[in-house]
N, C-alpha and C positions, 0 to 999 in steps of 0.2 A: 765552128759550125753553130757558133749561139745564135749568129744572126738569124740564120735562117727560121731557127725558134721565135726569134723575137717578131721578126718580121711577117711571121704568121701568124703569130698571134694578136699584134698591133690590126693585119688583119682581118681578123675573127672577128675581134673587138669592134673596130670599127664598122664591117660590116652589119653585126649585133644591132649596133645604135644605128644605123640607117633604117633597117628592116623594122624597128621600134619606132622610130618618128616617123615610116611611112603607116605602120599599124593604128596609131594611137590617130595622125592626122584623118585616117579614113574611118575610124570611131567614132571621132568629133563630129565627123560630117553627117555620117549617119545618124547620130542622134540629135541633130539640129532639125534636118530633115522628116525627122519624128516627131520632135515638138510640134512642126508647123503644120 
């Protein structure tokens, strides 16, 4: 039954870093848009 640990955790993980590079890319964007 590790897999099934492992495999939910790969992902968690993964999902982690998506939800982080969608956050950070629409951060960016906002504050570009602020500059301007």
């Amino acid at each position: 039954m590790w897999y099934f640990a492992w495999i939910l955790g790969v992902g968690l993980a993964s999902t982690a870093a998506i939800l982080n590079g969608m956050w950070f890319e629409a951060r960016e964007q906002r504050r570009s848009e602020a500059k301007r």
